[in-house]
C-alpha positions in Angstrom: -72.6 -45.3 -53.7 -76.6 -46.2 -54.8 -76.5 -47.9 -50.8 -74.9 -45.1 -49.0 -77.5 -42.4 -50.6 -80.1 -45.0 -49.8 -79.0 -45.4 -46.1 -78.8 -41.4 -46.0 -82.6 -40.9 -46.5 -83.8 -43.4 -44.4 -82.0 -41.6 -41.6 -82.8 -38.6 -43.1 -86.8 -39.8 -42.9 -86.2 -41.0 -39.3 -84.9 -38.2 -37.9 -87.4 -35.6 -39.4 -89.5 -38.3 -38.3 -88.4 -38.1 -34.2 -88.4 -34.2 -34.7 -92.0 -34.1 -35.5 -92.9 -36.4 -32.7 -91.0 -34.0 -30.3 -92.7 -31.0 -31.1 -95.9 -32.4 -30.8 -94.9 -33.5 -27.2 -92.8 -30.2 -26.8 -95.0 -27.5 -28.5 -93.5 -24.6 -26.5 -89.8 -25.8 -27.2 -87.7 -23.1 -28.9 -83.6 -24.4 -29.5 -81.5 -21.3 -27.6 -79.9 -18.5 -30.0 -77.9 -16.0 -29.3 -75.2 -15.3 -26.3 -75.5 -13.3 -23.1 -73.7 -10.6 -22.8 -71.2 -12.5 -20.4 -70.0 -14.8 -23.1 -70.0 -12.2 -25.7 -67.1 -10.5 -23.9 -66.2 -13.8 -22.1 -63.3 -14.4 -24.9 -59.5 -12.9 -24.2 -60.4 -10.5 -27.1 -61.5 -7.0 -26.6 -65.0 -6.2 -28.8 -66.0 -2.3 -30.2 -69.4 -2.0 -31.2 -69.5 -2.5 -34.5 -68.2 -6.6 -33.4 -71.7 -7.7 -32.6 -75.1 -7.2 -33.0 -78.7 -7.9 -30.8 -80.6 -10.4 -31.8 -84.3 -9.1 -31.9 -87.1 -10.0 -29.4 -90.8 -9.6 -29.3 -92.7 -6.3 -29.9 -96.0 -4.9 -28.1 -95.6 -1.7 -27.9 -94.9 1.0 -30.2 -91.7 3.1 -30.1 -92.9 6.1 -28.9 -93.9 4.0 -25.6 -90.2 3.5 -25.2 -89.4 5.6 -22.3 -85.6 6.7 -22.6 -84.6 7.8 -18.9 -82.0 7.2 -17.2 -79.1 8.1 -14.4 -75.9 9.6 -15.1 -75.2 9.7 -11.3 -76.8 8.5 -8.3 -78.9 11.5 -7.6 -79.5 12.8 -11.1 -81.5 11.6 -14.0 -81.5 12.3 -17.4 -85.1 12.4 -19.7 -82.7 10.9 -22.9 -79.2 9.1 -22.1 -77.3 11.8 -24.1 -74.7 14.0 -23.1 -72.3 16.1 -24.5 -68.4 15.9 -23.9 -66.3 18.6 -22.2 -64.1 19.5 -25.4 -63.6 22.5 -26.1 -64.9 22.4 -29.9 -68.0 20.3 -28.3 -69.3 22.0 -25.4 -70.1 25.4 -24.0 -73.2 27.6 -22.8 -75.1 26.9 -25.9 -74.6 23.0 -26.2 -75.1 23.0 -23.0 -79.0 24.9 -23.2 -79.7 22.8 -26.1 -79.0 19.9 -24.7 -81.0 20.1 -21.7 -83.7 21.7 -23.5 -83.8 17.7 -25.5 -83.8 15.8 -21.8 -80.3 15.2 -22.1 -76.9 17.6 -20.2 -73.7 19.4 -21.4 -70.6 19.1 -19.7 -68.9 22.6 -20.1 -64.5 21.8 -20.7 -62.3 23.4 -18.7 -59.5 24.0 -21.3 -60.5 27.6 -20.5 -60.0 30.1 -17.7 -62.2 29.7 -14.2 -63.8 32.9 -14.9 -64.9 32.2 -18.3 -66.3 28.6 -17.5 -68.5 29.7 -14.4 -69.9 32.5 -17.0 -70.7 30.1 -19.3 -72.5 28.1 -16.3 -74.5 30.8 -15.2 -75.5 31.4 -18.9 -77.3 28.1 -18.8 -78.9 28.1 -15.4 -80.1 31.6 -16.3 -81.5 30.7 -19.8 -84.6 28.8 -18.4 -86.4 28.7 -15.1 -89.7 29.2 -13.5 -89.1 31.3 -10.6 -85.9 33.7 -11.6 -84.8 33.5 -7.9 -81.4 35.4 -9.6 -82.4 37.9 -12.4 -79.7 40.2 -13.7 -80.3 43.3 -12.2 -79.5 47.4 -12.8 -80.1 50.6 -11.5 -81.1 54.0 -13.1 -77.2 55.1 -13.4 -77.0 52.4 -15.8 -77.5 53.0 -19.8 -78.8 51.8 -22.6 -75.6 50.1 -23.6 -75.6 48.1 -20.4 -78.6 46.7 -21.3 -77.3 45.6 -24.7 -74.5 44.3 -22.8 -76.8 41.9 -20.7 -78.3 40.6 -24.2 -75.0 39.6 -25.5 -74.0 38.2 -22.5 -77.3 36.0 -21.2 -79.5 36.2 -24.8 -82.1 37.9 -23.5 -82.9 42.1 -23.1 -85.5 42.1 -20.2 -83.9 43.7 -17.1 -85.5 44.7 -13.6 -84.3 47.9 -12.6 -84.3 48.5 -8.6 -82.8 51.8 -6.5 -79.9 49.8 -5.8 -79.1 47.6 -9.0 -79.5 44.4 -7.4 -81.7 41.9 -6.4 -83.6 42.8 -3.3 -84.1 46.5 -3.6 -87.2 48.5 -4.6 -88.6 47.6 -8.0 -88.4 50.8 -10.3 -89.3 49.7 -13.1 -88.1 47.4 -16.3 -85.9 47.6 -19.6 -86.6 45.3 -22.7 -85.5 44.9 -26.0 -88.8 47.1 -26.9 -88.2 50.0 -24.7 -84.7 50.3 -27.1 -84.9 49.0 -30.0 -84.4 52.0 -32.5 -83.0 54.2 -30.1 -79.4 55.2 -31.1 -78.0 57.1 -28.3 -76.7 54.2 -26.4 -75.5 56.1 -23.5 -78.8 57.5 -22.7 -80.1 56.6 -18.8 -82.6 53.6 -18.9 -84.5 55.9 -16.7 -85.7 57.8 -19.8 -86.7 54.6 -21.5 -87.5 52.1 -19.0 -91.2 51.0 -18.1 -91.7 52.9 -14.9 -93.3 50.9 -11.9 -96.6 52.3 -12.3 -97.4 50.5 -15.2 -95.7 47.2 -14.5 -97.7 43.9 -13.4 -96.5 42.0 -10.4 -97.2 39.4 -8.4 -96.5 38.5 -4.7 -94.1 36.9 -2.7 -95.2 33.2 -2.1 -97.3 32.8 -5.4 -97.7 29.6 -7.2 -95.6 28.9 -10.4 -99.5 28.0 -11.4 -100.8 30.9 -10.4 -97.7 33.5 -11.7 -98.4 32.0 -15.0 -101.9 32.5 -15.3 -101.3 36.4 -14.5 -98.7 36.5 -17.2 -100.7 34.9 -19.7 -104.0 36.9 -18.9 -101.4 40.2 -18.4 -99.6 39.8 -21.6 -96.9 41.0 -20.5 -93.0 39.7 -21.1 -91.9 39.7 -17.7 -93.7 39.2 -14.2 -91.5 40.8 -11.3 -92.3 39.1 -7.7 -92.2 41.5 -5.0 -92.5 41.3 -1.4 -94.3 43.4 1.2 -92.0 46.4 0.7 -92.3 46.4 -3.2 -88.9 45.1 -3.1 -88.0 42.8 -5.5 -87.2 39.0 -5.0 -87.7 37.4 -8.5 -88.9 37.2 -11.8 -91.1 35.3 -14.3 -90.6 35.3 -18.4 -93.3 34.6 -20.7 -90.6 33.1 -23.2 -89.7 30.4 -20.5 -93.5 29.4 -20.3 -93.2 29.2 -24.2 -90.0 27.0 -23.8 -92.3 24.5 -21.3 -94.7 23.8 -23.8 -91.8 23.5 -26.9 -89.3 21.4 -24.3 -91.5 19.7 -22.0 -89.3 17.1 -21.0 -85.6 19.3 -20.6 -83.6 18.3 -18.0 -84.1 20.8 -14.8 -82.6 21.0 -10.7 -85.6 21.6 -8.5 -85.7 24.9 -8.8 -86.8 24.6 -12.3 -83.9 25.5 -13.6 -81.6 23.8 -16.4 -78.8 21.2 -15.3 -75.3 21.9 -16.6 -72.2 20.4 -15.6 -68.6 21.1 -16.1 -65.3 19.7 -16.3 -62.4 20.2 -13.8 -58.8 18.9 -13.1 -57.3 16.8 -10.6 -55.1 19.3 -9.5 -54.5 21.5 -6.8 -55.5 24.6 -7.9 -58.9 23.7 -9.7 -59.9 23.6 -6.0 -60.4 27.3 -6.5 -62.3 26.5 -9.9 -64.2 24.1 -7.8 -65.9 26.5 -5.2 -66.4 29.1 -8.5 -68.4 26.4 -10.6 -70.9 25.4 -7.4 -71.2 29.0 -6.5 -72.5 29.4 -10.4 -74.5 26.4 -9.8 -73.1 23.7 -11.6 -75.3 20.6 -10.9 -72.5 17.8 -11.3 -68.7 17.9 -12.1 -66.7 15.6 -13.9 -63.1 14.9 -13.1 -61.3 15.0 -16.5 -58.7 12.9 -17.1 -57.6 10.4 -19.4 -56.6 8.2 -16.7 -58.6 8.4 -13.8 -57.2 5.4 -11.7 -54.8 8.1 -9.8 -54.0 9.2 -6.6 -54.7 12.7 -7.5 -58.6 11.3 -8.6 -59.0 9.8 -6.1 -57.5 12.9 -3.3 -59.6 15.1 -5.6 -62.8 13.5 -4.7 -62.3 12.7 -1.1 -61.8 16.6 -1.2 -65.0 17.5 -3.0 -67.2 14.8 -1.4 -65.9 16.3 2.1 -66.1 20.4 1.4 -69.6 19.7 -0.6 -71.4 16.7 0.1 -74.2 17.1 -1.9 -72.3 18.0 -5.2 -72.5 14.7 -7.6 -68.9 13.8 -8.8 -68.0 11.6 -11.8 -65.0 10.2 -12.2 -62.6 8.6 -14.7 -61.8 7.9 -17.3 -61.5 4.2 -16.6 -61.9 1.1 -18.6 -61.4 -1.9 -16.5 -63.2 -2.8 -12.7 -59.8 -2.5 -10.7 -60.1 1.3 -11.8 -63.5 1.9 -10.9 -63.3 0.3 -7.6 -60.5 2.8 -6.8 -63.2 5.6 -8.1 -66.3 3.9 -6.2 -64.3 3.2 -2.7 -63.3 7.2 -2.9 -67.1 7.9 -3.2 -68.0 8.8 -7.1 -71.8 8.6 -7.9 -71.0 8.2 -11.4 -68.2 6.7 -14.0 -66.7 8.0 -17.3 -65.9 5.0 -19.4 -63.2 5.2 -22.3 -59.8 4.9 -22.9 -58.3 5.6 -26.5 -61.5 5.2 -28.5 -62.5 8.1 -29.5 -62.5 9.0 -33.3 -59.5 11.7 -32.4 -58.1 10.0 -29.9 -54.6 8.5 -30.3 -54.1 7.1 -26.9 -54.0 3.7 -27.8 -51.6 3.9 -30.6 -48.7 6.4 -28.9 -49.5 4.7 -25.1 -50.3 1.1 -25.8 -53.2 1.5 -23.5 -57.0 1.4 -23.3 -59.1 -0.9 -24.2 -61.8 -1.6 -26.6 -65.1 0.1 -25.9 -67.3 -2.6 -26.0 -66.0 -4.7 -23.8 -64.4 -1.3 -21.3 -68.3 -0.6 -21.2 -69.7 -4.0 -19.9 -66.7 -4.7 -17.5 -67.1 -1.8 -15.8 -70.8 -1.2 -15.6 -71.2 -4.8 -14.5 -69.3 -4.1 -11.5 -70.5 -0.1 -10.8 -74.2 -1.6 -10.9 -73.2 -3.7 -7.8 -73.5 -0.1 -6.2 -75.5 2.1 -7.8 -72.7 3.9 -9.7 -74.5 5.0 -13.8 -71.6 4.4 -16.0 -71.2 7.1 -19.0 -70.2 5.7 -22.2 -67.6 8.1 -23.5 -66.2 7.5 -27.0 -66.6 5.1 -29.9 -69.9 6.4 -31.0 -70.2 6.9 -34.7 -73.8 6.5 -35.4 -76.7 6.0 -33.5 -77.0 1.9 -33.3 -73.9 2.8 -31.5 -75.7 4.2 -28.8 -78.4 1.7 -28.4 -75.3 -0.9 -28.6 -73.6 0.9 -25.6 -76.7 1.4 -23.4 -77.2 -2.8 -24.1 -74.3 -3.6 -22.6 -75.1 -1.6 -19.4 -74.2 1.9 -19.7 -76.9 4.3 -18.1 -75.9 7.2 -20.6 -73.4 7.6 -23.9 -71.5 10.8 -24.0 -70.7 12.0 -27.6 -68.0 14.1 -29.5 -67.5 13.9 -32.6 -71.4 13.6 -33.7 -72.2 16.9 -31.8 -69.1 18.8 -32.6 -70.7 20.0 -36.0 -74.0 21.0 -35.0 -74.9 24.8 -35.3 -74.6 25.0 -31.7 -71.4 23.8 -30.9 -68.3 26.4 -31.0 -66.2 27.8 -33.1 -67.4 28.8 -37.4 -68.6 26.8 -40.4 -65.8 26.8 -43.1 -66.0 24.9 -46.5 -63.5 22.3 -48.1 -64.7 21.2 -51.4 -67.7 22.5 -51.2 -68.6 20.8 -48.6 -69.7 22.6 -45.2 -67.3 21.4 -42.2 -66.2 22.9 -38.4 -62.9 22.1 -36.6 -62.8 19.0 -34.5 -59.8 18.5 -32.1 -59.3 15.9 -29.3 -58.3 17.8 -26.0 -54.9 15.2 -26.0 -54.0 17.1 -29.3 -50.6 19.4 -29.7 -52.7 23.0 -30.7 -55.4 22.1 -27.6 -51.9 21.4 -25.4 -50.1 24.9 -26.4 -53.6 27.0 -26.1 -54.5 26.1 -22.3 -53.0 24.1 -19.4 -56.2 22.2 -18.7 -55.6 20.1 -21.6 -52.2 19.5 -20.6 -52.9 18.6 -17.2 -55.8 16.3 -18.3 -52.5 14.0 -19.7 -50.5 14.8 -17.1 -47.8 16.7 -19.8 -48.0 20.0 -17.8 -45.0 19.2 -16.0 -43.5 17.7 -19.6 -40.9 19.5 -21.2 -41.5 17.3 -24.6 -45.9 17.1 -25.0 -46.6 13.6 -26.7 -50.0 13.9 -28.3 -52.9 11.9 -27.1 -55.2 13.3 -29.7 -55.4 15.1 -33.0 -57.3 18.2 -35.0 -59.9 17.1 -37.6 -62.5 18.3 -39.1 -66.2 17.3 -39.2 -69.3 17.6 -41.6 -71.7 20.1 -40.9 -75.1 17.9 -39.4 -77.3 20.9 -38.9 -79.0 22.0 -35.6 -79.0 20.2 -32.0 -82.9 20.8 -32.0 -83.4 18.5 -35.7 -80.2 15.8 -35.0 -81.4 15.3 -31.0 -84.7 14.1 -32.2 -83.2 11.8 -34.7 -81.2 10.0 -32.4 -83.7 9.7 -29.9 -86.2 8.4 -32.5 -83.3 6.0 -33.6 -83.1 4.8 -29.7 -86.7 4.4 -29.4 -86.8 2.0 -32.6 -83.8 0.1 -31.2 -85.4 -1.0 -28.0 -88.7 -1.7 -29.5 -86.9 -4.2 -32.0 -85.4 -5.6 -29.2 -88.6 -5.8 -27.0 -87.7 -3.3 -23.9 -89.8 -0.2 -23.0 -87.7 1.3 -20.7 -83.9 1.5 -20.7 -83.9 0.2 -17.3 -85.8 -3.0 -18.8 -82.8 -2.9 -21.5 -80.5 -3.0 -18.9 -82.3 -5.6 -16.7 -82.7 -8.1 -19.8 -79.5 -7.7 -20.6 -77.9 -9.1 -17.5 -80.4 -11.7 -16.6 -79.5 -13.0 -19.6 -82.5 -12.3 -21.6 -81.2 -10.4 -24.4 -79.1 -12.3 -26.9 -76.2 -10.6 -28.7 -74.0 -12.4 -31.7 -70.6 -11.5 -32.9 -70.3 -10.5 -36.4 -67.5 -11.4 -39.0 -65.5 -9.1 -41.2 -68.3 -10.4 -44.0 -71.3 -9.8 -41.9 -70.2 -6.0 -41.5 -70.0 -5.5 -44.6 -73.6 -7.7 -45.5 -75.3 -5.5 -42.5 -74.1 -1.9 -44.5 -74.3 -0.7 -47.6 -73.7 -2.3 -50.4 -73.9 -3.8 -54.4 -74.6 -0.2 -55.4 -73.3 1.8 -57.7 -73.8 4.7 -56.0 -76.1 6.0 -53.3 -77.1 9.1 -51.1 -77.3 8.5 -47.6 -79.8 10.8 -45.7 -80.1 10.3 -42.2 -83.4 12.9 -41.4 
C-alpha cells in the first residue's frame, strides 16, 4: 500500500511538473468549455429552456450599451425583441399601443369579428403619429355626444370640424375635451362650443414635422390643423404625441410616423375578406394563425396575399421543425412563428402527441430560416425573462409572449381576486370556452368542421404583474444584463456568436436546476421590480 501511495505522488509531482512547463511554453492556452449550440441539440433528445444554461464570456461594455434590435420580418424591425401574442385575453388596441410605445409590436387575435379587429387596428395607428394624415373628422350637425363618442372610441377628444365632416373640406373650427367639459346638454351643436376658425393656429401644407412642432410648442396650443391653399384641411398635429416622443423615444413606428400593429388572420377562405379590411386599416404585418402551419391552406393563403399585396409582410406558422419552414419559406413568408404545444395553456402535446420541445423547435428552425433571411419568432415556453435571452441565444430574432403579458393592466378583460390574491383570466385559443365563443379559434385547430371539439388548450388564471409601461422595462433591463454577461452588445452579435460557435452553452441536470433557483430557505419573498 505504503509503495502504491508512494508511486502516486511521484506521478502526481511529474505531471504538475509537465503542466507548469506547458504553460510557460503555452501562456495563451485556455482547455475548451462549453458546447456549441450544434451539439447541445445534436442529441436525439428534445431540450426546453430551462435544460441548459450559457456559459459567461468577457464584459467591456456596460448593459445599457446592449443594443436590443432586431427583425421580426424581412422588412420590419423591432427597437426590443418583444411581441405580444394574438389571444384574445393577450392582445387588443391597448396591448398593442403599449407595446409599441416600449420598441416592441402587438399582434391583435382574430377570435373576433372583422369589423371589430380592423377598429381595434385603426385605434393603434391613430393613437400616435406625427403628421395625422387621417384625423377623425365632424361637421357642425354633429353634437356634443358625438364628440364624446370619438373619446371612447380613439382615447382622445380633439376633433377638427370641416363644412363637410371629413377630411379635405374647409377647416371650421375644432372640439376638445375643454370646449365640453362641464357642459351637460350633450345634444347641443359643437357649433355653439367649438373653437371657431378665427382663433385657431395652423400651419401649411408642406411644413416640416420640425417646423410644425416648433409652432405648436411656441403656440401652445393642443392641436395644429395643416391646411392647404384653400384653407381646406389635409392633417393634424397633437401636442400630446410630441409629449409621447420625448416619454417613448424609441416605439416602434411605419414611415409615416405612425405606430406598427399587426394582426392575426386564418387560413381560410373567407378571412380573404378580413384580409383586404385589416390593410385598408393599416395593419403593418399579418400573421397566419394556426397551430399547424405546414398546410396546404398556409401555404395557398400566402401565395394569395404575397400576389394581391406584395408589400404586406406575412408570417407564417406555427412550425417546429425545418421541413415545415421550408414549405413556409418556398411559398414566400418574411417571417416564422415557432412553437408547437409549449405554451403554459397549451395541451397540444399531451391530447395530439405532437410538437416539439421549444428549445430545440427554436434552433432547428432558425438555423435553417437564417439561410434566407426569414427572423424566426419564438412563441411559447417563456416563463421568466432568462427565458427570453435563452430563446434569442439560440437564434430567434424575437420571443412572442402570453402568459407573462396576459395580466398586465393593459391586457383585456377585469382584475378579480382568489384568495386575496389579485388575478385576470388566461385561456389558450385551443381551449373549449375560446372554441364555443368564436369560429376563429376553431378554425385555428382546424375543429370548425368537427362535430366533437378536442381541446388544444385550457382557461387559467394569472397573477396580476402590474402595468406594461413598469414590467416592459424590467424585461428589457433583464435582456440587457443577459448579453452583457455573455459578452454581446448587439443581438445580432448574440446571434452571430452563437452560430460561429463562439458562445458556449452546458446542459443542466435535474440537480443543477434546482442548485441554480431558490433554495435552503425557509421562506422567502420574491420581488421581481
Amino acid at each position: 500500500f505504503l509503495r502504491t501511495l508512494q508511486h502516486y505522488f511521484i506521478q502526481s509531482n511529474l505531471s504538475i511538473g509537465s503542466m507548469t512547463s506547458d504553460m510557460k511554453e503555452f501562456p495563451d492556452y485556455v482547455p475548451e468549455d462549453g458546447i456549441t449550440a450544434s451539439e447541445l441539440v445534436s442529441g436525439r433528445e428534445g431540450l426546453t429552456y430551462n435544460d441548459f444554461l450559457i456559459l459567461p464570456g468577457y464584459i467591456d461594455f456596460t448593459s445599457k450599451e446592449v443594443g436590443l434590435a432586431s427583425p421580426i420580418t424581412k422588412n420590419l424591425t423591432l427597437n426590443i425583441p418583444l411581441v405580444s401574442s394574438p389571444m384574445d385575453t393577450v392582445t387588443e388596441s391597448k396591448m398593442a399601443i403599449a407595446m409599441a410605445l416600449m420598441g416592441g409590436m402587438g399582434i391583435i387575435h382574430h377570435n373576433c369579428t372583422p369589423e371589430f379587429q380592423c377598429e381595434e387596428v385603426r385605434k393603434v395607428k391613430k393613437f400616435e403619429q406625427g403628421f395625422i394624415l387621417d384625423p377623425v373628422v365632424l361637421s357642425c350637425s354633429h353634437t356634443i355626444n358625438d364628440v364624446r363618442r370619438v373619446k371612447e372610441t380613439y382615447g382622445f377628444s380633439g376633433v377638427a370640424i370641416t363644412d363637410t365632416g371629413k377630411l379635405g373640406g374647409r377647416l371650421l373650427g375644432i372640439a376638445t375635451a375643454r370646449d365640453i367639459d362641464f357642459i351637460e346638454d350633450f345634444g347641443q351643436s359643437i357649433s355653439e362650443v367649438m373653437t371657431p376658425r378665427e382663433k385657431l393656429v395652423t400651419a401649411n401644407s408642406g411644413i416640416s414635422l420640425r417646423e410644425a412642432n416648433q409652432i405648436l410648442q411656441q403656440s401652445k396650443k393642443g392641436k395644429l390643423p395643416i391646411v392647404n391653399e384653400e384653407d381646406e384641411l389635409v392633417g393634424l398635429i397633437s401636442r400630446s404625441d410630441l409629449k409621447k416622443n420625448r416619454e417613448y423615444p424609441f416605439a416602434s413606428k411605419d414611415k409615416n410616423k405612425q405606430l406598427l400593429v399587426g394582426a392575426a388572420i386564418s387560413t381560410h377562405e373567407k378571412d380573404k375578406a378580413r384580409l383586404d379590411m385589416l390593410v385598408q386599416a393599416g395593419a403593418d404585418v399579418v400573421i397566419l394563425d394556426s397551430s399547424q402551419g405546414n398546410s396546404i391552406y398556409q401555404i395557398e393563403m400566402i401565395k394569395y396575399i404575397k400576389n394581391r399585396f406584395p408589400e404586406l409582410q406575412i408570417i407564417g406558422g406555427n412550425v417546429v421543425t425545418a421541413a415545415q419552414a421550408k414549405s413556409l419559406i418556398d411559398a414566400g413568408v418574411d417571417g416564422l412563428r415557432v412553437g408547437m404545444g409549449s405554451g403554459s395553456i397549451c395541451i397540444t402535446q399531451e391530447v395530439m402527441a405532437v410538437g416539439r420541445p421549444q428549445g430545440t423547435a427554436v434552433y432547428r428552425v432558425a438555423e435553417y430560416a437564417r439561410r434566407f433571411r426569414v427572423p424566426v419568432i419564438a412563441d411559447g415556453g417563456i416563463t421568466c425573462v432568462g427565458h427570453i435571452t435563452k430563446a434569442l441565444a439560440l437564434g430567434a430574432s424575437t420571443v412572442m409572449m402570453g402568459s407573462l403579458l396576459a395580466a398586465t393592466s393593459e391586457s383585456p378583460g377585469e382584475y378579480f381576486y382568489q384568495d386575496g390574491v389579485r388575478l385576470k383570466k388566461y385561456r389558450g385559443m385551443g381551449c373549449l370556452a375560446a372554441m364555443k365563443d368564436n369560429v376563429g379559434s376553431q378554425e385555428r385547430y382546424f375543429s370548425d368542421q368537427d362535430n366533437v371539439k378536442v381541446a388544444q388548450g385550457v382557461s387559467g388564471c394569472v397573477v396580476d404583474r402590474g402595468s406594461i409601461y413598469t414590467y416592459i422595462p424590467y424585461l428589457v433591463s433583464g435582456i440587457q444584463h443577459g448579453c452583457q454577461d455573455i459578452g454581446a452588445r448587439t443581438l445580432f452579435q448574440l446571434r452571430s456568436m452563437m452560430y460561429e460557435g463562439k458562445l458556449k452553452f452546458e446542459k443542466r441536470t435535474v440537480a443543477a436546476m434546482k442548485e441554480g433557483g431558490v433554495h435552503s430557505l425557509h421562506s422567502y419573498e420574491m420581488k421581481l421590480y
